[in-house]
MARDRENKE-993166 format. One record per residue: residue in three letters; y, x, z of N, C-alpha, C, O in turn. Coordinates in nm, 4 decimals, m for minus. Layout:
! residues N
rec rest = ala; nyy = Y; nxx = X; nzz = Z; cayy = Y; caxx = X; cazz = Z; cyy = Y; cxx = X; czz = Z; oyy = Y; oxx = X; ozz = Z;
...
//
This chain:
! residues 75
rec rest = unk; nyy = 3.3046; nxx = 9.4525; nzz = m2.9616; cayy = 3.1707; caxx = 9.4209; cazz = m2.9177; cyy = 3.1694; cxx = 9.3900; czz = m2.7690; oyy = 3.1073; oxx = 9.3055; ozz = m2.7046;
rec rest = unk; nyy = 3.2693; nxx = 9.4974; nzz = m2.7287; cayy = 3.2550; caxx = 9.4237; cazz = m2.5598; cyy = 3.3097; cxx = 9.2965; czz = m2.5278; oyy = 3.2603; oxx = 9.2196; ozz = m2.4454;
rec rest = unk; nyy = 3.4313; nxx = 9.2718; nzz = m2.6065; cayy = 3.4524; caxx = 9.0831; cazz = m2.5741; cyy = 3.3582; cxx = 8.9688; czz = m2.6422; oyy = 3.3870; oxx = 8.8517; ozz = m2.6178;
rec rest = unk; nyy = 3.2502; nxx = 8.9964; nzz = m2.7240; cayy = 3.1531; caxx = 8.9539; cazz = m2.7360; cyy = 3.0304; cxx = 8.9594; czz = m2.6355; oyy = 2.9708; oxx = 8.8563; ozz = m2.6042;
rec rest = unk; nyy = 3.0025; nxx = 9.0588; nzz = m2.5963; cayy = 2.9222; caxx = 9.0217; cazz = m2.5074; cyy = 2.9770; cxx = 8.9329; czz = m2.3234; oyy = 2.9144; oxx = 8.8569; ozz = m2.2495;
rec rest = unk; nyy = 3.1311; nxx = 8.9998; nzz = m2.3125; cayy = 3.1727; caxx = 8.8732; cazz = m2.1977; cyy = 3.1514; cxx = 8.7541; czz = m2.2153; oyy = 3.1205; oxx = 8.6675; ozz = m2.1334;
rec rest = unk; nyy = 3.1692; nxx = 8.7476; nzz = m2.3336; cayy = 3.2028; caxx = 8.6222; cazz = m2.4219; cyy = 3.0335; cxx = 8.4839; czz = m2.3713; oyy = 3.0133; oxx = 8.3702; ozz = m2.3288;
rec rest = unk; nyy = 2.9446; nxx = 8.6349; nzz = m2.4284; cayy = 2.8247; caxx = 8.5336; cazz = m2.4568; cyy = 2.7383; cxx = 8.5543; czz = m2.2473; oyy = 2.6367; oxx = 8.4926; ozz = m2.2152;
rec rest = unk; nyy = 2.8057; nxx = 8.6388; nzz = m2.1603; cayy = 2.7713; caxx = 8.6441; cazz = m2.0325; cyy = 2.8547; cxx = 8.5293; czz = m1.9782; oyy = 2.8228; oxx = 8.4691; ozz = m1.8757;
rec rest = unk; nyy = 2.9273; nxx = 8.5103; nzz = m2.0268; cayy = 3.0548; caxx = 8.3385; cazz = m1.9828; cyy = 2.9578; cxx = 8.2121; czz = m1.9840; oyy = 2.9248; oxx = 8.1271; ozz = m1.9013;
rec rest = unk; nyy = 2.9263; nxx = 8.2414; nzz = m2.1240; cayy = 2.8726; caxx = 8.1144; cazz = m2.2212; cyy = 2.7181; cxx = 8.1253; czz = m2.1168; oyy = 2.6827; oxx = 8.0130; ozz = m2.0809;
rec rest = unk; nyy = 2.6463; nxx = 8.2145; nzz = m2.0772; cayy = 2.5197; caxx = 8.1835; cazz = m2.0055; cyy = 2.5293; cxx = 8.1531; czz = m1.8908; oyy = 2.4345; oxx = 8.0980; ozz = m1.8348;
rec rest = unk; nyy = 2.6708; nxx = 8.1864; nzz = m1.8109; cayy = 2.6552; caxx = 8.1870; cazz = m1.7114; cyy = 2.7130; cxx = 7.9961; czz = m1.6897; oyy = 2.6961; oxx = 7.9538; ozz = m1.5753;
rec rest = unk; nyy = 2.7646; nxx = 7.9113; nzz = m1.7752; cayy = 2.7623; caxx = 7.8144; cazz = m1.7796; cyy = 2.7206; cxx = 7.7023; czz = m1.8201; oyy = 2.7666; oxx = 7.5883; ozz = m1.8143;
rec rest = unk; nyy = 2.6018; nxx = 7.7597; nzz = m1.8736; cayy = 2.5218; caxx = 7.6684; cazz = m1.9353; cyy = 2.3858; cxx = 7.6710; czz = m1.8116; oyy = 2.3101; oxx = 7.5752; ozz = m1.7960;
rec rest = unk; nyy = 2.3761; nxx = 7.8128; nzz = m1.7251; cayy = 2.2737; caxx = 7.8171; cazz = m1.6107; cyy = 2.3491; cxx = 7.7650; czz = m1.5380; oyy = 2.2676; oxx = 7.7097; ozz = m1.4641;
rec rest = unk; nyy = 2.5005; nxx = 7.7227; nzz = m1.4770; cayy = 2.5026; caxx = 7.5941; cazz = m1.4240; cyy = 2.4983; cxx = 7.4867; czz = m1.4307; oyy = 2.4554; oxx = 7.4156; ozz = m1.3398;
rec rest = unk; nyy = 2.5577; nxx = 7.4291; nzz = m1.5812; cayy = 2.4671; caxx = 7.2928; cazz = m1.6132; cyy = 2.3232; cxx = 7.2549; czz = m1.5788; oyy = 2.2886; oxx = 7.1553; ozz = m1.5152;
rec rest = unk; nyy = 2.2436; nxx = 7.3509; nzz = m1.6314; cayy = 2.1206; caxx = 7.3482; cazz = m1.5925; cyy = 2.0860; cxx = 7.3344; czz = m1.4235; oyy = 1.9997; oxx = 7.2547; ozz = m1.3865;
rec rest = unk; nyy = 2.1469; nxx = 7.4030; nzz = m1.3444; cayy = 2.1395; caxx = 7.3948; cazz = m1.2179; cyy = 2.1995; cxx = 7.2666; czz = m1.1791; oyy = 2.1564; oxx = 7.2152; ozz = m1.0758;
rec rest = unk; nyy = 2.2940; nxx = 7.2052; nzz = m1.2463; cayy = 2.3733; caxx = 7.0928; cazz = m1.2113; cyy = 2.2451; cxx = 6.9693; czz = m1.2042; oyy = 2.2099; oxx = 6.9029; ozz = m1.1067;
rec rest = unk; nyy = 2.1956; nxx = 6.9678; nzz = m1.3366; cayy = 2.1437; caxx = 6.8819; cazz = m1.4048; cyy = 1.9937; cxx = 6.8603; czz = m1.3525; oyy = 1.9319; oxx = 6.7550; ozz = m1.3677;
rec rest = unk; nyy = 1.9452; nxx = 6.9715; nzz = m1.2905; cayy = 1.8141; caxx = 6.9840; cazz = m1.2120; cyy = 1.8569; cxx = 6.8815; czz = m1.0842; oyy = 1.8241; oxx = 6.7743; ozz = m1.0333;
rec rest = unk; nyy = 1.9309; nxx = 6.9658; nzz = m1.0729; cayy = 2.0439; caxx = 6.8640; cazz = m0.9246; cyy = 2.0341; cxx = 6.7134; czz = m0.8976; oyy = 1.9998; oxx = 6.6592; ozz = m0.7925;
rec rest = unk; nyy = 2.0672; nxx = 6.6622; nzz = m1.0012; cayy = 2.1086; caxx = 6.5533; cazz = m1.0091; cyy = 1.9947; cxx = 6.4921; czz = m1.0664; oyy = 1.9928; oxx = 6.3691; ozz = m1.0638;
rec rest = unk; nyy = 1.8786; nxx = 6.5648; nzz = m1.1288; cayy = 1.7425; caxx = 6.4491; cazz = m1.1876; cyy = 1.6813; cxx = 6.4861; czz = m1.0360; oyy = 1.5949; oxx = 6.4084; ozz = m0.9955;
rec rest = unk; nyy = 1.7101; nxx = 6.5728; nzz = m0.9681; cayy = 1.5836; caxx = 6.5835; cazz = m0.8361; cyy = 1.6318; cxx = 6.4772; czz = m0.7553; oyy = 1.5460; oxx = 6.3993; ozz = m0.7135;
rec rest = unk; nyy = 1.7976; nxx = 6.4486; nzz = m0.7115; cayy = 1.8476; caxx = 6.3323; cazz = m0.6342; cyy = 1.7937; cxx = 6.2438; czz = m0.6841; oyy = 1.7336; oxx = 6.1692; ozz = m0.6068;
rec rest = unk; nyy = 1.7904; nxx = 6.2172; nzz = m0.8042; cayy = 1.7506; caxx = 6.0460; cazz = m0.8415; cyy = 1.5958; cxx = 6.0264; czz = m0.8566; oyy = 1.5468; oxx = 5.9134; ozz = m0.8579;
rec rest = unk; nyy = 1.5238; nxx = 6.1355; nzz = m0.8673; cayy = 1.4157; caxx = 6.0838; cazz = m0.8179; cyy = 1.3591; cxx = 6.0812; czz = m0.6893; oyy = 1.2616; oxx = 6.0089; ozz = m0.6695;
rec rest = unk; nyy = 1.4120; nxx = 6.1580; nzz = m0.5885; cayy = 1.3919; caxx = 6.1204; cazz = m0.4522; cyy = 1.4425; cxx = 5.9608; czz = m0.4530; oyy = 1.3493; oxx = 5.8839; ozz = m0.4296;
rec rest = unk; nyy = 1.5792; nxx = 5.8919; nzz = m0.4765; cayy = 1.6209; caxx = 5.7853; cazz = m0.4779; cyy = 1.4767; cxx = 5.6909; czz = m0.5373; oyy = 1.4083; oxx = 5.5977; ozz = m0.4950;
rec rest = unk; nyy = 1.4799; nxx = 5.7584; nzz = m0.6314; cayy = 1.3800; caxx = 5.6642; cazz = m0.6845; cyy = 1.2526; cxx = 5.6639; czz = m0.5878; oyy = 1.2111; oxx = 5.5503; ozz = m0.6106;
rec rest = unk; nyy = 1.1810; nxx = 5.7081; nzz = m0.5123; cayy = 1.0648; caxx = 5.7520; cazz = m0.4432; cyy = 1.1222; cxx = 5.6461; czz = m0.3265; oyy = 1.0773; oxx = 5.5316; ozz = m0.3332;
rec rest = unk; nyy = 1.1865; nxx = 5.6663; nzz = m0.2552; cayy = 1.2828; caxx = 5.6053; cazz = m0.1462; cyy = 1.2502; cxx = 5.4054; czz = m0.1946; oyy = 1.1870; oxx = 5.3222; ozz = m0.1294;
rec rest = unk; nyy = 1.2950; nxx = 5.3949; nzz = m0.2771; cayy = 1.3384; caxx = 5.2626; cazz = m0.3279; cyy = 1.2194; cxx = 5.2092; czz = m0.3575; oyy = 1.2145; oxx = 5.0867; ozz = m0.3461;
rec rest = unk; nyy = 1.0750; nxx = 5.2901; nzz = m0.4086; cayy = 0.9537; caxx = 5.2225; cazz = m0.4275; cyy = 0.8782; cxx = 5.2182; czz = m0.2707; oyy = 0.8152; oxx = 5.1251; ozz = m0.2207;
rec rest = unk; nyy = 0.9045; nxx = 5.3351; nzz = m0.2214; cayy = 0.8119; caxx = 5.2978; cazz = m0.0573; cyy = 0.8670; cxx = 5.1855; czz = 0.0060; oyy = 0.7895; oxx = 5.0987; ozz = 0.0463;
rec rest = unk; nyy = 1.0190; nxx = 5.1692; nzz = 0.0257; cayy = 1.0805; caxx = 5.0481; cazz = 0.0452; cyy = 1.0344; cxx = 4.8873; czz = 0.0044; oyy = 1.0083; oxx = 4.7895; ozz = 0.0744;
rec rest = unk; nyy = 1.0377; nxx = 4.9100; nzz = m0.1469; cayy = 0.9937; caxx = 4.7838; cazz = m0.1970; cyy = 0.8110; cxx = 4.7784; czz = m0.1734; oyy = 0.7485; oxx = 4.6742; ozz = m0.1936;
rec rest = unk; nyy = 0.7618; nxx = 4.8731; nzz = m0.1404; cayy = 0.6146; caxx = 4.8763; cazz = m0.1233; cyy = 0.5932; cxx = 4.8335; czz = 0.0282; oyy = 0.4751; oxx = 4.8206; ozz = 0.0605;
rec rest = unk; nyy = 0.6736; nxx = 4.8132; nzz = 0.1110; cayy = 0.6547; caxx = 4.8282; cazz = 0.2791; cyy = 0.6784; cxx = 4.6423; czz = 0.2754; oyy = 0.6007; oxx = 4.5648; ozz = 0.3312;
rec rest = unk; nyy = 0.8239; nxx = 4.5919; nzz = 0.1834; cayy = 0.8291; caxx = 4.4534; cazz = 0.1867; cyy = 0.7576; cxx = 4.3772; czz = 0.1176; oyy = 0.7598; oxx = 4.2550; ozz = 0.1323;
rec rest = unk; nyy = 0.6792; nxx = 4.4416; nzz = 0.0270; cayy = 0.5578; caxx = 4.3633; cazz = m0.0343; cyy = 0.4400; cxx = 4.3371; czz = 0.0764; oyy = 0.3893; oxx = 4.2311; ozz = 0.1130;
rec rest = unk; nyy = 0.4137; nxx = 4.4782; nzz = 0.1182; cayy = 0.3175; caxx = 4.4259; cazz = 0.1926; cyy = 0.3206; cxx = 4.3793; czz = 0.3189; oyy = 0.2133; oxx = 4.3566; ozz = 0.3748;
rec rest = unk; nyy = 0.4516; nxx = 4.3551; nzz = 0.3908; cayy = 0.4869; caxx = 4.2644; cazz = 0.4896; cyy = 0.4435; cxx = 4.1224; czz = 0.4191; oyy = 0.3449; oxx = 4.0590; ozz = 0.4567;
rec rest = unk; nyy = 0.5389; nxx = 4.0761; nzz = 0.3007; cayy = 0.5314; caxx = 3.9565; cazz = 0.2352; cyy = 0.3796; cxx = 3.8974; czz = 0.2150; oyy = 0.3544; oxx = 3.7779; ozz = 0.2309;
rec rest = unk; nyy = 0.2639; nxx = 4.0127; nzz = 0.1716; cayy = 0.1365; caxx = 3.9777; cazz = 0.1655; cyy = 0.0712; cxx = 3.9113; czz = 0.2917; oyy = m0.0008; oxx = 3.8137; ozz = 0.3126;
rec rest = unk; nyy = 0.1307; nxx = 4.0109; nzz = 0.3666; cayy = 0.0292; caxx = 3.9460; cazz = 0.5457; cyy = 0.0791; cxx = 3.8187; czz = 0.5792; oyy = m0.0023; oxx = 3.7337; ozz = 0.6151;
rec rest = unk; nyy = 0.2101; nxx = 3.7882; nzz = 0.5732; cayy = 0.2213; caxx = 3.6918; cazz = 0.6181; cyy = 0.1517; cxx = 3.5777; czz = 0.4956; oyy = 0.0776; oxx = 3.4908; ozz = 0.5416;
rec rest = unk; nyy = 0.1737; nxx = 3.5789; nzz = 0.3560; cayy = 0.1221; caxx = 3.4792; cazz = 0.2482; cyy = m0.0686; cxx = 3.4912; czz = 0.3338; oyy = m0.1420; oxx = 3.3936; ozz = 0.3183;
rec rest = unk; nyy = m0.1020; nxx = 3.5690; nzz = 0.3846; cayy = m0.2167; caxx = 3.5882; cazz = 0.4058; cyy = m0.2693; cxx = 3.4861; czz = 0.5487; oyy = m0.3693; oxx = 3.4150; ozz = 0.5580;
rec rest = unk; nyy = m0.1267; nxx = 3.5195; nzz = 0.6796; cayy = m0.1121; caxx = 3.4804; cazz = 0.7975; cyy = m0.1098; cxx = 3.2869; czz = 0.7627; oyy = m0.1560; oxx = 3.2015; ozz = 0.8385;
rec rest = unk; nyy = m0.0482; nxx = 3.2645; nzz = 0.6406; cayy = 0.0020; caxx = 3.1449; cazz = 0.6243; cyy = m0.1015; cxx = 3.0817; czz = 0.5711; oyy = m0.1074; oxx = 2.9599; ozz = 0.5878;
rec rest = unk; nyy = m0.2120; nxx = 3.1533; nzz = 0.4910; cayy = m0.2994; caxx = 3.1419; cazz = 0.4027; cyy = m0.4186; cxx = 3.0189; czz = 0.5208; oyy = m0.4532; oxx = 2.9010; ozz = 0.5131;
rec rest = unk; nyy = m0.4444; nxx = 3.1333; nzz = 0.6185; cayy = m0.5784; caxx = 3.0705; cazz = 0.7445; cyy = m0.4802; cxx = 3.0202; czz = 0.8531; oyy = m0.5116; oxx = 2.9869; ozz = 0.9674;
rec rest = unk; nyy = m0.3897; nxx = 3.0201; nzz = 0.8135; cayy = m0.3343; caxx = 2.8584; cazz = 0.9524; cyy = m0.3422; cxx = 2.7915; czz = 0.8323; oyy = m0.4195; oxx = 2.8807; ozz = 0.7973;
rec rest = unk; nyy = m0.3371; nxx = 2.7288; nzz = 0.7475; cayy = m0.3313; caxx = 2.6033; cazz = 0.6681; cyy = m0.4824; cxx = 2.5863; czz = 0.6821; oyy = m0.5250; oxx = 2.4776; ozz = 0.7214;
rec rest = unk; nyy = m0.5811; nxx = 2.7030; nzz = 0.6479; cayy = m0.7375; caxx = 2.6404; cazz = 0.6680; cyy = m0.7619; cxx = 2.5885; czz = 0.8098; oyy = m0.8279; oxx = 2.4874; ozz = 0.8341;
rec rest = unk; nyy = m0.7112; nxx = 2.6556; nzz = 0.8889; cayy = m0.7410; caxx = 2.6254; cazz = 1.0165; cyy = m0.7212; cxx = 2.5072; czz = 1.0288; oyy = m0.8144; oxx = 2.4355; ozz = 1.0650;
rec rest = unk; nyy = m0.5794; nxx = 2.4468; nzz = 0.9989; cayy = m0.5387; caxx = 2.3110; cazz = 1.0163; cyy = m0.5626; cxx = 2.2259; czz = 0.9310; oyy = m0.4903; oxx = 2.1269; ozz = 0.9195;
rec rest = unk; nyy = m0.6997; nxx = 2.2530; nzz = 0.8317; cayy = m0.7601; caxx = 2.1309; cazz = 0.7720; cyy = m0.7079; cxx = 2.1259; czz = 0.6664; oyy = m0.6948; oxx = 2.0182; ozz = 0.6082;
rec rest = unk; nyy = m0.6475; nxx = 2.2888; nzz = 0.5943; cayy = m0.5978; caxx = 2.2687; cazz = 0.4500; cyy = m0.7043; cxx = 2.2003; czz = 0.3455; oyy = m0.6763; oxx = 2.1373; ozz = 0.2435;
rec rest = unk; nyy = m0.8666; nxx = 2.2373; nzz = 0.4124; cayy = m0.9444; caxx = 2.2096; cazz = 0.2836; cyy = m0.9652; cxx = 2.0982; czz = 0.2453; oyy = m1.0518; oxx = 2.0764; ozz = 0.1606;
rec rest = unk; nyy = m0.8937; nxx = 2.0058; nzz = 0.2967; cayy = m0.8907; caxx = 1.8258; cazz = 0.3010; cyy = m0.8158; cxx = 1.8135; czz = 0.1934; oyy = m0.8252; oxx = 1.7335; ozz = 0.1003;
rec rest = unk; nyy = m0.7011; nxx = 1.9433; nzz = 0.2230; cayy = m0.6271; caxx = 1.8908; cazz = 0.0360; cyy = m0.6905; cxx = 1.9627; czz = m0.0755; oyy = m0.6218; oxx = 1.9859; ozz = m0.1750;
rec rest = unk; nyy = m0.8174; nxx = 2.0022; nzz = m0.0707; cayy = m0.8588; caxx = 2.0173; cazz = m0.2220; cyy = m0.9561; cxx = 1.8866; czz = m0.2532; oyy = m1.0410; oxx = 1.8746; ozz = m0.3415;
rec rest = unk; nyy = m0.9190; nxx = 1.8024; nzz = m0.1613; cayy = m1.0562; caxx = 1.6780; cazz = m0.2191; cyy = m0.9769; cxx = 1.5536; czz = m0.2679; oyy = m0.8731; oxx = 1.5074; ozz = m0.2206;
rec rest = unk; nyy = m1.0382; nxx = 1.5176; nzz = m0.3563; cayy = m0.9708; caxx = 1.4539; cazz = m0.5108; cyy = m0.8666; cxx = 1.3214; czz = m0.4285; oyy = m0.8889; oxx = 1.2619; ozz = m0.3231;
rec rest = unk; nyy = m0.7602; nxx = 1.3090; nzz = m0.5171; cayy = m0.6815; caxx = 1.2174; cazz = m0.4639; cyy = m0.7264; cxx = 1.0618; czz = m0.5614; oyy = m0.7315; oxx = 1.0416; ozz = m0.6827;
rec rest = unk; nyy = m0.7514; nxx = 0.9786; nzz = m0.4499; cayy = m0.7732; caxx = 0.8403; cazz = m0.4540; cyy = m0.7023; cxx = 0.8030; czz = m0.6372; oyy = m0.7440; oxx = 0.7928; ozz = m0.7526;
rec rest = unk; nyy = m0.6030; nxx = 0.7963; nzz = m0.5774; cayy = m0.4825; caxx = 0.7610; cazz = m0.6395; cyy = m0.4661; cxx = 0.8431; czz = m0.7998; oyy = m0.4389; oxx = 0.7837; ozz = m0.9041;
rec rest = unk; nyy = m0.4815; nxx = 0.9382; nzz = m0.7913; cayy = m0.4461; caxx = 1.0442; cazz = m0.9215; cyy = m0.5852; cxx = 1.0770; czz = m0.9906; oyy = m0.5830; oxx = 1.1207; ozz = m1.1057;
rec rest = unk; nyy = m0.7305; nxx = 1.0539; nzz = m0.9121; cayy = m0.8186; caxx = 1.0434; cazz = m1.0499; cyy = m0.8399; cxx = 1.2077; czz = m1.0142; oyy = m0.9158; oxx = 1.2696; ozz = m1.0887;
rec rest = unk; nyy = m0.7877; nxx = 1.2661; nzz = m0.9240; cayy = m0.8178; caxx = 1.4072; cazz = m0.9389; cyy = m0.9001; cxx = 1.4651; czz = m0.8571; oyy = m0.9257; oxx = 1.5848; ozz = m0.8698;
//
C-alpha cells in the first residue's frame, strides 16, 4: 500500500506540472496574442488618418470635379 500511494503522489505531482506547464504556455500565447492585435490596431489606425489625410487634399484640390459625369463615357 505504501508503493501505491508514492506511486499515485508521483503520478499528481506530474500531472500538477503539466498543468502548470500548460497554464504557462496558454498565458504566453495569449499575451502574444494581445501584443500582435494592439500592434495591428496602432497600423490600422495610422493607415486610416492618412486614407483620411489623403481623403481632404484630393477635395481640397478639386477632387469633386471628378465626380461630374464624363463627356465621353455617358457617365
Amino acid at each position: 500500500m505504501d508503493q501505491t500511494n508514492s506511486t499515485d503522489k508521483k503520478a499528481t505531482s506530474i500531472l500538477n506540472a503539466l498543468v502548470d506547464l500548460g497554464t504557462a504556455w496558454a498565458a504566453h500565447g495569449l499575451d502574444a496574442g494581445k501584443l500582435s492585435l494592439e500592434s495591428s490596431a496602432r497600423i490600422l489606425t495610422k493607415t486610416a488618418h492618412t486614407l483620411e489625410t489623403l481623403a481632404r487634399d484630393l477635395e481640397s484640390k478639386g477632387g469633386r470635379a471628378a465626380h461630374k459625369p464624363d463627356a465621353h463615357s455617358g457617365v
